[in-house]
C-alpha positions in Angstrom: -14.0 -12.4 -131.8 -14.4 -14.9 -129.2 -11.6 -17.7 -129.3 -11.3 -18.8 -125.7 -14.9 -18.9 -123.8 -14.7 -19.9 -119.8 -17.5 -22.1 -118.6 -17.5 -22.2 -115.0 -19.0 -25.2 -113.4 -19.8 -26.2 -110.1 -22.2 -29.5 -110.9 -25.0 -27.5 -109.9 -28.2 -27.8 -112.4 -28.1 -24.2 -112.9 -24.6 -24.4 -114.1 -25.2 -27.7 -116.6 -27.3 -25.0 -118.0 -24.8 -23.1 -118.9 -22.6 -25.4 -119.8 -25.3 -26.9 -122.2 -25.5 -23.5 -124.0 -21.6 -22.7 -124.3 -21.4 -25.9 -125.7 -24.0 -24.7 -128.4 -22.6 -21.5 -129.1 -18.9 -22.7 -129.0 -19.6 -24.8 -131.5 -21.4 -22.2 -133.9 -18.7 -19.5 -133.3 -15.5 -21.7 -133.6 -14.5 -21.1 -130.2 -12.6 -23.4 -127.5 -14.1 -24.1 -124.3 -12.2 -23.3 -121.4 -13.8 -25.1 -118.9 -13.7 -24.1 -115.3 -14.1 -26.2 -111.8 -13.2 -24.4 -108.3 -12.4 -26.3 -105.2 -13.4 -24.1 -103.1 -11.1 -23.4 -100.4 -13.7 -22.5 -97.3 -15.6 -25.9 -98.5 -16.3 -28.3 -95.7 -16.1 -31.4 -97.8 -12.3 -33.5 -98.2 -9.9 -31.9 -100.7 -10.2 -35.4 -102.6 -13.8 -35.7 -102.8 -14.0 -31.9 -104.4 -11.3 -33.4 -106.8 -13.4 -36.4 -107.7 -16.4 -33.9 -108.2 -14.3 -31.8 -110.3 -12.8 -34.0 -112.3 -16.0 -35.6 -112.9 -17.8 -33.2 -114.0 -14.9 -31.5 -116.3 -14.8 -34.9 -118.1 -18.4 -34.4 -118.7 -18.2 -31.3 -120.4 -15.1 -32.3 -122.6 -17.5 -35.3 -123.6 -20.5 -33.4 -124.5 -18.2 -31.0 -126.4 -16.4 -33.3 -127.9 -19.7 -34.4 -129.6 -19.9 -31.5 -131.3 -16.6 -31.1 -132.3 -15.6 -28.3 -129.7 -11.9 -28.2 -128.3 -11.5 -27.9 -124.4 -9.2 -27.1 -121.9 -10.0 -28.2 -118.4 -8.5 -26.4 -115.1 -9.6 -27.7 -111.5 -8.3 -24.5 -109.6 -8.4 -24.0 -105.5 -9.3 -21.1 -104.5 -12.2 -18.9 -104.0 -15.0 -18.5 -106.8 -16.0 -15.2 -105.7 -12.2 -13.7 -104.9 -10.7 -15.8 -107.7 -13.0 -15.8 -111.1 -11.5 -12.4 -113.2 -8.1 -14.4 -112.1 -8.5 -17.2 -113.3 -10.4 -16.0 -116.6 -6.8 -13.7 -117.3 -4.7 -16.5 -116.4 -6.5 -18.7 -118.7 -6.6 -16.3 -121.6 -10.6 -16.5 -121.5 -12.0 -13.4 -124.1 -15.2 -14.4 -123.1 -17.5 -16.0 -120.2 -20.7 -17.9 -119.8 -22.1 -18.1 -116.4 -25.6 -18.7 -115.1 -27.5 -16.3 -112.8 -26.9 -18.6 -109.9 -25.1 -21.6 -108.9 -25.1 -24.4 -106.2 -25.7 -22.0 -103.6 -29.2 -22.1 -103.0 -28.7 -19.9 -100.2 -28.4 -16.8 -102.4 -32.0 -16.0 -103.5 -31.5 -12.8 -105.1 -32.3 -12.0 -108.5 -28.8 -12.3 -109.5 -25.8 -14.8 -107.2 -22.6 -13.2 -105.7 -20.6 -14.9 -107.9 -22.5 -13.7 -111.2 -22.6 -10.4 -110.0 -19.2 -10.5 -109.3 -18.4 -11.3 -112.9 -20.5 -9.2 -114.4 -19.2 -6.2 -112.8 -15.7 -6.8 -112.8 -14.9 -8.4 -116.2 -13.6 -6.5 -118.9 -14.6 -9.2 -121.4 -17.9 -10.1 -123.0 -20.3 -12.0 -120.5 -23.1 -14.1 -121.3 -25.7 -14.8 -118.1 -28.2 -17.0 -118.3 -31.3 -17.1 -116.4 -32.0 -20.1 -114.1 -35.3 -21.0 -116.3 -33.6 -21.1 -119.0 
């Protein structure tokens, strides 16, 4: 049973997907949300304006979840989302994951992005990935 479900979120429309369907499904399961925002460490943008982005946009899902009743737990984590995600899902007790296909890297036009493939094949707990037309 899913208890602790890790939303990762990097603003992206892509991911508001996701985080619009964890929401859902959180709320019909019983689950928290643990809600996920990396600064990315090899960014080019100011520490302090990936923090106000962060923060931003963890408030935003703790709102909408609130809505509908669903606990969350925010973490803003440096670090690297493709080195650091299975980390940060043990460290935060996640037993579960909702990710999209791809994220704000528009760059990555495979069928699948780095980080989503990363997750998929190195998590040991049950992953949900959504399409990007979803």
């Amino acid at each position: 049973m899913i208890k602790n479900l890790m939303i990762p979120s990097d603003g992206s429309h892509h991911s508001q997907k996701a985080v619009e369907f964890g929401i859902e499904f959180a709320s019909k399961i019983g689950a928290d949300i643990i809600a996920v925002y990396v600064l990315d460490e090899s960014a080019t943008y100011t520490y302090d304006c990936l923090e106000d982005e962060g923060n931003e946009i963890l408030h935003n899902i703790t709102k909408k979840a609130g809505e509908k009743g669903v606990k969350v737990v925010e973490h803003l984590i440096t670090g690297d989302p493709l080195r650091d995600m299975k980390a940060i899902a043990i460290k935060t007790n996640a037993d579960g994951i909702i990710i999209n296909a791809h994220g704000r890297d528009e760059s990555d036009r495979g069928i699948i992005g780095n980080v989503a493939d990363r997750v998929i094949k190195t998590f040991e707990i049950p992953v949900v990935l959504l399409k990007n037309d979803f």
